[in-house]
C-alpha positions as CSV (number, residue, x, y, z in Angstrom):
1,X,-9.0,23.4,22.1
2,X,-6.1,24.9,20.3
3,X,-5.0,23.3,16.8
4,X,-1.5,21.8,16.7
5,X,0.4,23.8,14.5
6,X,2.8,22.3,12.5
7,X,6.1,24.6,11.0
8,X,6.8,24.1,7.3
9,X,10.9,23.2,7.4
10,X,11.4,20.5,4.6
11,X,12.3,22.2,1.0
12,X,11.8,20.7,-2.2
13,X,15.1,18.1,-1.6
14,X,13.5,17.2,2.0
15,X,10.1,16.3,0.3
16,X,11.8,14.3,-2.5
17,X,13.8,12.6,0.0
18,X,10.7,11.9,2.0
19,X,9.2,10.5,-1.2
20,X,12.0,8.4,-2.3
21,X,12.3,6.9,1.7
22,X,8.9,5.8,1.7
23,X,9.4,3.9,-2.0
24,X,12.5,2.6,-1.7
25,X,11.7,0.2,1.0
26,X,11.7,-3.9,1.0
27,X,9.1,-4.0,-2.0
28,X,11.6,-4.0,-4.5
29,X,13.4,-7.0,-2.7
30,X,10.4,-9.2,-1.8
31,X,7.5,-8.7,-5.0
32,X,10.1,-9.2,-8.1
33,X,10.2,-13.4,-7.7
34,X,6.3,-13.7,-8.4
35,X,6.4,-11.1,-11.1
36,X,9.6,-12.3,-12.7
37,X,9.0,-15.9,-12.8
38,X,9.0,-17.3,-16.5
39,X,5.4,-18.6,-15.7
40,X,3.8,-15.0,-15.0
41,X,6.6,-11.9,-17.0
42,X,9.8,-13.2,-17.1
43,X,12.8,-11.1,-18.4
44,X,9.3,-8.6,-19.8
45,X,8.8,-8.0,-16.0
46,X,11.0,-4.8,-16.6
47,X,7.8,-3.8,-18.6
48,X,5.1,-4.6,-15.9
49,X,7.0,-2.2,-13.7
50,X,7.2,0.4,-16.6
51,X,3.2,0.1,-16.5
52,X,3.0,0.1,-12.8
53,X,5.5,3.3,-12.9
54,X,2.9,5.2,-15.2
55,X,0.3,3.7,-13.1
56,X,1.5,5.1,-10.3
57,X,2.4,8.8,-12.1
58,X,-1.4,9.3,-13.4
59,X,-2.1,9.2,-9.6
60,X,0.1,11.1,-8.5
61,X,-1.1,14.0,-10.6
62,X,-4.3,14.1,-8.8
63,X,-2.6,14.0,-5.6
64,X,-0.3,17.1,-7.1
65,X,-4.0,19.4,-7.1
66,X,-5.0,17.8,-4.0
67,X,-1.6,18.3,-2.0
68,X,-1.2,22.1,-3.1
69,X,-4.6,22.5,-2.3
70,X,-5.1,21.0,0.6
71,X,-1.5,20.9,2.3
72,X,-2.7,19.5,5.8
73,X,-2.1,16.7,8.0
74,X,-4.3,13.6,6.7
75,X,-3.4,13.1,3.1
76,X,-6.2,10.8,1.4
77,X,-8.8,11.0,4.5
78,X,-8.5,14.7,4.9
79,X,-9.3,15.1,1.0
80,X,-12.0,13.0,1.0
81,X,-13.5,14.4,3.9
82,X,-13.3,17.8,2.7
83,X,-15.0,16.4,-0.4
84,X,-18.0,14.3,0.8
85,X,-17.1,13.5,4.5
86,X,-19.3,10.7,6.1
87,X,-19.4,6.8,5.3
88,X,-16.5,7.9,2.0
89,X,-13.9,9.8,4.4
90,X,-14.3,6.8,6.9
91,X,-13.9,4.7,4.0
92,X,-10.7,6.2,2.6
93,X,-9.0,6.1,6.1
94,X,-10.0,2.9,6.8
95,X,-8.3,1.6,3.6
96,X,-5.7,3.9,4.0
97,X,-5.3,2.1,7.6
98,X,-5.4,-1.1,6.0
99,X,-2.8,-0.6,3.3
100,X,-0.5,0.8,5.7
101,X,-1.2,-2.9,8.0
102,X,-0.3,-4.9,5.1
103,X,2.6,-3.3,3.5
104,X,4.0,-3.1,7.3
105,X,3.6,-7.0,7.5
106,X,4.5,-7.5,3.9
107,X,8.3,-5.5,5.4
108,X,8.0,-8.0,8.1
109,X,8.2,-10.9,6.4
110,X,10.7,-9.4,4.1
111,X,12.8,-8.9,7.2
112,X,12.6,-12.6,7.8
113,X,13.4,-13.7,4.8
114,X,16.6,-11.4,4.1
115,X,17.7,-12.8,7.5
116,X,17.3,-16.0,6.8
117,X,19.1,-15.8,3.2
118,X,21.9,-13.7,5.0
119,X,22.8,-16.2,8.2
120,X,22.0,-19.8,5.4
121,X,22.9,-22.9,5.5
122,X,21.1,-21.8,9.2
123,X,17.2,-21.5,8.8
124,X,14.5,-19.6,10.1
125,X,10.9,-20.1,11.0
126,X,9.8,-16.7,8.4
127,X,6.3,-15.8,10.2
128,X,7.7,-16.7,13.5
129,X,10.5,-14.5,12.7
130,X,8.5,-11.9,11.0
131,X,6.2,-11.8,14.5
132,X,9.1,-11.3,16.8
133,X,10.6,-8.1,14.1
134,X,7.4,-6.3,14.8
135,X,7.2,-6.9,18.6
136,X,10.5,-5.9,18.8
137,X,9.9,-2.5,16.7
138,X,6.4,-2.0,18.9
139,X,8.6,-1.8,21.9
140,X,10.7,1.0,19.9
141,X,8.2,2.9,19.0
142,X,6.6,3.0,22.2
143,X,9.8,4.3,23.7
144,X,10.4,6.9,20.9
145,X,11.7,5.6,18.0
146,X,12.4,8.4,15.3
147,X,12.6,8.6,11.7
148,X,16.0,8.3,9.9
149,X,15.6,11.6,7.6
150,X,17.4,11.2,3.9
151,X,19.9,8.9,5.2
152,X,17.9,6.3,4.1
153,X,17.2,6.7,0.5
154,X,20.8,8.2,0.4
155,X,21.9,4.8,1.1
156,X,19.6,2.6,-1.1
157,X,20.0,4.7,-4.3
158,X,24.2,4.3,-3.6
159,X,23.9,0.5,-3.2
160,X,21.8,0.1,-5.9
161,X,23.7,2.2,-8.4
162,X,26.9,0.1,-7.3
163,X,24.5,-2.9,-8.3
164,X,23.3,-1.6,-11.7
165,X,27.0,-0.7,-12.4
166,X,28.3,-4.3,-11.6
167,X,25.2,-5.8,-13.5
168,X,26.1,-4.1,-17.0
169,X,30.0,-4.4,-16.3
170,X,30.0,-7.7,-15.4
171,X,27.9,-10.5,-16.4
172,X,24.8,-8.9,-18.0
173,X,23.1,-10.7,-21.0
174,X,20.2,-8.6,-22.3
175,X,17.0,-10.6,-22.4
176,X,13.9,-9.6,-24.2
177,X,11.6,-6.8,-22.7
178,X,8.5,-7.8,-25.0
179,X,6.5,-10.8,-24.0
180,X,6.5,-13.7,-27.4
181,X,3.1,-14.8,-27.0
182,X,-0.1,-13.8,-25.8
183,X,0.2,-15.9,-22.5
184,X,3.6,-13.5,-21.1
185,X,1.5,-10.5,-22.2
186,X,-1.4,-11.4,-19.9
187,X,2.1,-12.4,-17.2
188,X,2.9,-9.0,-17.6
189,X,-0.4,-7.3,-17.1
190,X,-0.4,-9.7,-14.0
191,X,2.7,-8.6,-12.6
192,X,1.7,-5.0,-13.0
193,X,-0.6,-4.9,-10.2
194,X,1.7,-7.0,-7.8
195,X,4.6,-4.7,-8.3
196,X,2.2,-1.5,-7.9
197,X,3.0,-1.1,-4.3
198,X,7.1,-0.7,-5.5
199,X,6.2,2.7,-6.4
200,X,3.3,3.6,-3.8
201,X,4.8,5.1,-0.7
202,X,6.2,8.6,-2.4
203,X,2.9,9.4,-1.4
204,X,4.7,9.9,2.0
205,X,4.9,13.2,0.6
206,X,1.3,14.3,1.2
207,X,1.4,13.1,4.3
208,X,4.3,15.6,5.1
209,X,2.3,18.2,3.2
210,X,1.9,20.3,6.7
211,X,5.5,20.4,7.1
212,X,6.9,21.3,3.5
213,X,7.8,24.7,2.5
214,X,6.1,26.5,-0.3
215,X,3.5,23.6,-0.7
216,X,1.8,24.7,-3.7
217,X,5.0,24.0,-6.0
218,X,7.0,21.7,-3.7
219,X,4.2,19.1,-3.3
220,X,4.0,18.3,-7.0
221,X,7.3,18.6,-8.1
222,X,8.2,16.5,-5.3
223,X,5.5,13.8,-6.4
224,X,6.1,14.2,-9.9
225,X,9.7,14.0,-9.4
226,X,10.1,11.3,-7.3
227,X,7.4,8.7,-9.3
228,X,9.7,9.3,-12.2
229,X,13.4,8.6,-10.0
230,X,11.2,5.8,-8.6
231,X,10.2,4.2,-11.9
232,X,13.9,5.1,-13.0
233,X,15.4,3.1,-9.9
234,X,12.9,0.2,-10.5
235,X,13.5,-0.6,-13.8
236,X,17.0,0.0,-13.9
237,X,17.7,-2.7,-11.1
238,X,15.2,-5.4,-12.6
239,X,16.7,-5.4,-15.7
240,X,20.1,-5.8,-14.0
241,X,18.2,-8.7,-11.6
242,X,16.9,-10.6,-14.8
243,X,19.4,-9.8,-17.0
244,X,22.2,-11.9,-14.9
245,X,20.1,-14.9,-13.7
246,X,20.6,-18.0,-15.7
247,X,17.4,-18.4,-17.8
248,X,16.4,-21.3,-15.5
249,X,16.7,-19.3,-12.7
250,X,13.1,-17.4,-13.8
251,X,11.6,-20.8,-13.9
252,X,10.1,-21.7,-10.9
253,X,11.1,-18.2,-9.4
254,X,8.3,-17.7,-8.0
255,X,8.6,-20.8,-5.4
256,X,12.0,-20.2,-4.7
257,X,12.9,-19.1,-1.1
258,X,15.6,-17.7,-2.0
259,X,15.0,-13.4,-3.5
260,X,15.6,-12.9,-7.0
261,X,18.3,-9.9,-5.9
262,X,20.3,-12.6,-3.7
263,X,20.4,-14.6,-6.6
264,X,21.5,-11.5,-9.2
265,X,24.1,-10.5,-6.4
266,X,25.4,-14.4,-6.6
267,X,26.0,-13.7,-10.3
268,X,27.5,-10.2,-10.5
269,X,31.5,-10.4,-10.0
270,X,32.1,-7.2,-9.2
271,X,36.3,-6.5,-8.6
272,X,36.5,-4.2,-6.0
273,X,34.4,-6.7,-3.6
274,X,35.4,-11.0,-3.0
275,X,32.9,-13.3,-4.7
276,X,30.3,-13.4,-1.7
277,X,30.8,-10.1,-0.1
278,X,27.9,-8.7,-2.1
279,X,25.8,-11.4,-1.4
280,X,26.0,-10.4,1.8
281,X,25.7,-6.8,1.4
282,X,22.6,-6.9,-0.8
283,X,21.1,-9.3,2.0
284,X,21.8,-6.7,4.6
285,X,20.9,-4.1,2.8
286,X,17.6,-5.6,2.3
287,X,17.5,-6.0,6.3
288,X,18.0,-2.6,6.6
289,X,15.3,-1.5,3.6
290,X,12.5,-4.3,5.9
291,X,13.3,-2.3,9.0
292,X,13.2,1.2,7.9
293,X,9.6,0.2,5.7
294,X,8.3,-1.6,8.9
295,X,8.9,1.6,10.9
296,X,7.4,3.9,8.1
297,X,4.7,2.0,7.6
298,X,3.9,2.2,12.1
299,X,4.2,5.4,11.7
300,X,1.7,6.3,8.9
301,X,-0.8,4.1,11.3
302,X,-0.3,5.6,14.1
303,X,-1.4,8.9,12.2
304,X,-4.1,7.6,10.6
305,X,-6.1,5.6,13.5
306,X,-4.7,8.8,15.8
307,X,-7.2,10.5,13.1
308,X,-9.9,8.2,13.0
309,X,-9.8,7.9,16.5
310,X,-10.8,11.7,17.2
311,X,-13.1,11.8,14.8
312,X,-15.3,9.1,16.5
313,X,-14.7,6.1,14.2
314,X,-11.8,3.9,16.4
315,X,-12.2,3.9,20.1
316,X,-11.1,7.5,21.9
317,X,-9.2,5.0,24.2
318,X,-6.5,5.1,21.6
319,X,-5.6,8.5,22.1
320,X,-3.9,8.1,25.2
321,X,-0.3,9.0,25.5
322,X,1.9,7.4,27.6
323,X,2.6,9.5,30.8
324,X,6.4,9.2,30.0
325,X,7.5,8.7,26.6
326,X,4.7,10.6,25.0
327,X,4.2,8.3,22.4
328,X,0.3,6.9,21.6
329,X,1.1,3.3,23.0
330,X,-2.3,1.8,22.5
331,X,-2.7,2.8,19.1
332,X,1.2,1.5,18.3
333,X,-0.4,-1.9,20.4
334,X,-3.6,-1.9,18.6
335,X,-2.1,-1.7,15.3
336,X,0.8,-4.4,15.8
337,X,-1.4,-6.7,16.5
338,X,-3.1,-6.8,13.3
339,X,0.6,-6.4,12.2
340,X,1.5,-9.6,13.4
341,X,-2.0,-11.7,12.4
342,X,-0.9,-10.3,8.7
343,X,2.4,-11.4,8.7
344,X,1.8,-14.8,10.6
345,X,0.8,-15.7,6.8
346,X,4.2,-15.7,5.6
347,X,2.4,-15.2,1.9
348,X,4.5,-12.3,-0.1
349,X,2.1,-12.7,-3.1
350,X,-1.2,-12.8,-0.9
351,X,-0.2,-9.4,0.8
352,X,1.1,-7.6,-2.2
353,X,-2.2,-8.1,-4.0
354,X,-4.2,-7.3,-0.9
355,X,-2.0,-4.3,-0.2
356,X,-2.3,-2.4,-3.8
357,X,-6.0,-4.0,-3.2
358,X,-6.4,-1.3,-0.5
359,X,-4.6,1.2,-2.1
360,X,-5.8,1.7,-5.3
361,X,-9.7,1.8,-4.0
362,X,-8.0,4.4,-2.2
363,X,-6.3,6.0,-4.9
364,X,-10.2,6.1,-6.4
365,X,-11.3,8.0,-3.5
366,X,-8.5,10.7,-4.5
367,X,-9.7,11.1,-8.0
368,X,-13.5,11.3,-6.9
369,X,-12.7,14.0,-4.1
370,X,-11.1,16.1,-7.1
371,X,-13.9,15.6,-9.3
372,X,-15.9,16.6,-6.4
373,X,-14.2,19.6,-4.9
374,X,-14.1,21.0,-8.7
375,X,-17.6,20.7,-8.5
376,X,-18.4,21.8,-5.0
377,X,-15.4,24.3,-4.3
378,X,-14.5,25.7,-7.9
379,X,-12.8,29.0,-5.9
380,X,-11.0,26.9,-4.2
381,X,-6.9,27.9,-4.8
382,X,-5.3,25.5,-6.7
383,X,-2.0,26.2,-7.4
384,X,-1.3,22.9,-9.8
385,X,-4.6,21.7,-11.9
386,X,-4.4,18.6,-13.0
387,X,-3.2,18.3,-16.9
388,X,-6.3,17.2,-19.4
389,X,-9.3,17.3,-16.4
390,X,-11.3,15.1,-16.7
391,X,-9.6,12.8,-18.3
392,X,-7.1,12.0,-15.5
393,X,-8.9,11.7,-12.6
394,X,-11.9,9.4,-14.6
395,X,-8.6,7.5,-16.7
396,X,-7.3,6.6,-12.9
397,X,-10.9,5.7,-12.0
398,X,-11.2,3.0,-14.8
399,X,-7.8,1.5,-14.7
400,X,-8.6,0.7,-10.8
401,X,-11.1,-2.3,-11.7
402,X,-9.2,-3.1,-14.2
403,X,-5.9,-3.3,-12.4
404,X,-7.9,-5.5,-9.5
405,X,-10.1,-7.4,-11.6
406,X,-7.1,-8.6,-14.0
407,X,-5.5,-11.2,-11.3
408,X,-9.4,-13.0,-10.5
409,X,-10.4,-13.5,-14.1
410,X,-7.2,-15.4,-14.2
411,X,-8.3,-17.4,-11.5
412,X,-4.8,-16.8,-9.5
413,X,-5.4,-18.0,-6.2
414,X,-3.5,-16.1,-3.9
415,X,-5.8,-12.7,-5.5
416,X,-8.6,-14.5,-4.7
417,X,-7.9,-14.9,-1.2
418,X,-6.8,-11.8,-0.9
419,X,-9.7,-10.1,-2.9
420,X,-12.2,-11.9,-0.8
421,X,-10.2,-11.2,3.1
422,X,-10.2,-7.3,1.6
423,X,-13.6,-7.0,0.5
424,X,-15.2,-8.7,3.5
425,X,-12.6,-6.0,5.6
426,X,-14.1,-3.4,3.4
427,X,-17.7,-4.7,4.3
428,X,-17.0,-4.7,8.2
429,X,-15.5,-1.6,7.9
430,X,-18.9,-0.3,6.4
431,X,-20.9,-2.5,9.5
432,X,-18.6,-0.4,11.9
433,X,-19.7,3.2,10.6
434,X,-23.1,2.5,10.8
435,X,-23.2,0.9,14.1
436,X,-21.5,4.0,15.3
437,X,-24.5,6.0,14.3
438,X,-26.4,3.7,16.7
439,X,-24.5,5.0,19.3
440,X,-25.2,9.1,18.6
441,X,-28.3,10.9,19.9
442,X,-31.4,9.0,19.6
443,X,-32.9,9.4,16.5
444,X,-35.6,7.2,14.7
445,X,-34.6,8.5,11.0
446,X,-30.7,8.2,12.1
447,X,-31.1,5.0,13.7
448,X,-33.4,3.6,10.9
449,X,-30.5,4.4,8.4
450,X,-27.9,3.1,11.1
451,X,-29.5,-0.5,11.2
452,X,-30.1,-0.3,7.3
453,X,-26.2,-0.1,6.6
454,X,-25.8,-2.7,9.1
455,X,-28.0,-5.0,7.0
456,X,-26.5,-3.7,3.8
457,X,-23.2,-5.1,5.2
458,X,-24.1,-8.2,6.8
459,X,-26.0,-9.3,3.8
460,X,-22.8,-8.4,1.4
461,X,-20.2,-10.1,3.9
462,X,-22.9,-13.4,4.2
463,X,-22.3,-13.1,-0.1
464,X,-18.5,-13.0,0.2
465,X,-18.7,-16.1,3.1
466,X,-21.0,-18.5,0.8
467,X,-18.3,-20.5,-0.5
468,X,-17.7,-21.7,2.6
469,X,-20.8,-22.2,4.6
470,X,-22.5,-24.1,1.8
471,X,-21.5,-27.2,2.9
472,X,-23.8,-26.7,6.5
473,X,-26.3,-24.4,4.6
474,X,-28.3,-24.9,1.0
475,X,-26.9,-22.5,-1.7
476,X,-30.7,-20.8,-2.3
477,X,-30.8,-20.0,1.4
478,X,-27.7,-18.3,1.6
479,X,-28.5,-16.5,-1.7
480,X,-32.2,-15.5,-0.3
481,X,-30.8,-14.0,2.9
482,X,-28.2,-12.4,1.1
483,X,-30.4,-10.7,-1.1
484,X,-32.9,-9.6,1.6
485,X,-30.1,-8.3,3.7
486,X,-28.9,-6.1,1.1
487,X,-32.1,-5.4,-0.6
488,X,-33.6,-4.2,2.6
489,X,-30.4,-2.2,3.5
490,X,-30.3,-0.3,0.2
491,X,-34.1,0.9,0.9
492,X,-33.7,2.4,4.5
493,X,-30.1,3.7,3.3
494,X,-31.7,5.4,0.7
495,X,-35.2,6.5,1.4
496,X,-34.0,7.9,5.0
497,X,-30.2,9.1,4.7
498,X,-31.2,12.2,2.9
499,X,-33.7,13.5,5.6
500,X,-30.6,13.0,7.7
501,X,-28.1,14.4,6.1
């Protein structure tokens, strides 16, 4: 079989734009209400995002080695693979897969509620609404539906330097940017790792690495670059947002239906546009930012279960192509399904944690697969090396746990939920690579090791479920078959898998 070759026609301005189009989506209209309400960061929300900016940038620096190196179709799952391959690159897609499910039904619901705020006093039924938006884009995408090059961020950065400009000239009062008591510092350390998806989709550019020009300096300074316009962008309008909202309007932000940006755009009286007009356009523009993040995000799971897919780990029914619009249809089908079960939730705070959840285990991968490939491929070219190694890639391995673990020792329920729906996703998602196995030649070692990480899983998911099943079961019995599931798993993975492989 011949290898699709792909040309290399986007310069250094395509491959920022590409960055900038996937982060300037809806996050920025739908994640600032939890993160800004007076109960979590307030007016030092402006700082979280700072954080979350910087967050994002140590990342991205592993991803400038890894991109120049590696420029090919894949991103995340072809680095890893190149690195350990196995159960870790099926891991790393499948996260990769599921990050790109939520944020698609977190733009959903987004949609929904711009729409609704846009056609008020009318309401909407959001999830119902949220449903029909990726039904409707399915359809689309099965016929064809193509990407909307630099228009896109072209047109966000214009209507939200009009908004910044209206925000200072009219009706800004500066709040503070420092949290007063221990209680907003922890807010702000909160809101840091719900806002972390704001800034995650310039990753978009490694994704395009196959088609940029001169990869081994576009790729990071397009990265670099465009975390930096990104954290620029962010910060700039949420200190506009927070800045022109009554203080009350931060209290109790978080339950409000209505967008903190709305609300700002209420405020701002700017002369060249009648009291209500920008309402209106901020609400539509936020429309348009759902759509065009709804179909980015479709299309970055198409690729990636396209990927898994030929490599054995989704069904190879999903790489058929319809006969006459040459699009993969099943995949698109398979994927907005769970599209739809996500955003039937209608929770913006449950999917933003689950969705940076999901991303920054995968962002972990990234840093082990360069710590790796230094190690296993130290001739490999590498056109950009990652400033201060180690200390990077091990800093962006420690602030991971951190980042997640920050939200449950809090006890906030919506990270919870999340934490515990991701995890057990993460455990079946370790079930299904191992029952694959089952299905290769036969093998006693292969299959012992198969059935081993079956247990492992089973035994780790039964953990995660015991909250709820101890009502029909005793405690100690879920506990004991817990532990002998996973106990028993460990041993066969580990006394057989390296006679395998």
């Amino acid at each position: 079989m011949s290898k699709l070759k792909i040309g290399r026609e986007l310069g250094l301005f395509d491959a920022i734009m590409v960055g900038l189009g996937g982060g300037m989506g809806i996050e920025i209209f739908v994640l600032l209400n939890y993160a800004a309400d007076i109960q979590v960061a307030g007016s030092a929300v402006v700082l979280s995002l700072f954080l979350s900016g910087l967050t994002t940038l140590l990342y991205m620096l592993s991803y400038c080695e890894l991109g120049s190196a590696i420029p090919e179709v894949g991103g995340e799952y072809t680095y890893t693979k190149v690195a350990f391959g196995g159960v870790n690159a099926f891991l790393a897609g499948w996260l990769r897969w599921l990050s790109s499910l939520l944020g698609a039904a977190l733009a959903a619901i987004g949609f929904a509620i711009y729409l609704d705020a846009l056609i008020s006093p009318l309401s909407l039924n959001v999830p119902l609404t949220a449903a029909l938006i990726v039904i409707v884009l399915t359809v689309l995408e099965i016929l064809g539906l193509k990407e909307m090059g630099t228009i896109i961020p072209v047109s966000l950065i214009v209507t939200f330097t009009v908004f910044i400009a209206g925000g200072l000239l009219h009706g800004l009062t500066p709040k503070p940017l420092i949290p007063a008591t221990s209680q907003n510092l922890s807010g702000v350390f909160l809101a840091t790792i719900y806002t972390v998806p704001m800034f995650l989709g310039v990753r978009a550019i490694v994704a395009s690495g196959a088609r940029i020009k001169n990869p081994s300096k576009n790729i990071p300074r397009a990265l670099i670059l465009s975390a930096l316009i990104m954290m620029l962008i962010n910060c700039s309008v949420t200190y506009v947002a927070v800045g022109v909202v009554p203080p009350e309007t931060l209290a109790g932000l978080a339950g409000s239906p209505t967008p903190l940006l709305t609300l700002a755009a209420r405020t701002i009286k700017f002369p060249p546009l009648p009291i209500g007009i920008w309402e209106a356009l901020v609400n539509i523009v936020g429309i348009f930012a759902a759509v065009v993040s709804l179909t980015t995000a479709m299309m970055v799971q198409s690729s990636i279960a396209i990927g898994l897919s030929r490599d054995g780990y989704f069904p190879k029914a999903l790489l058929s192509f319809h006969k006459r619009f040459k699009t993969p249809f099943l995949v698109i089908i398979f994927n907005s399904l769970f599209t739809v079960l996500f955003a039937a939730t209608g929770i913006i705070v449950f999917l933003g944690y689950a969705a940076s959840f999901a991303s920054i285990l995968v962002f972990t991968f990234v840093n082990f697969s360069l710590m790796k490939l230094r190690e296993k491929s130290p001739h490999l070219e590498r056109p950009f090396r990652t400033p201060l190694y180690p200390l990077i890639p091990v800093a962006g391995i420690a602030v991971a746990p951190l980042l997640l673990a920050f939200p449950i020792v809090l006890g906030e329920e919506s990270a919870v939920s999340a934490f515990t729906l991701s995890v057990s996703l993460l455990v079946l998602a370790f079930m299904a690579y191992y029952v694959r196995m089952v299905g290769r030649e036969v093998d006693f070692d292969r299959l012992r090791v198969a059935l081993g990480g079956i247990s492992l899983g089973m035994g780790a998911l039964l953990a995660l479920l015991s909250p709820l099943l101890m009502s029909r079961f005793p405690l100690y019995i879920l506990v004991f078959v817990s532990a002998v599931s996973i106990l028993a798993g460990a041993l066969n993975i580990t006394v057989r898998a390296r006679k395998i492989f």
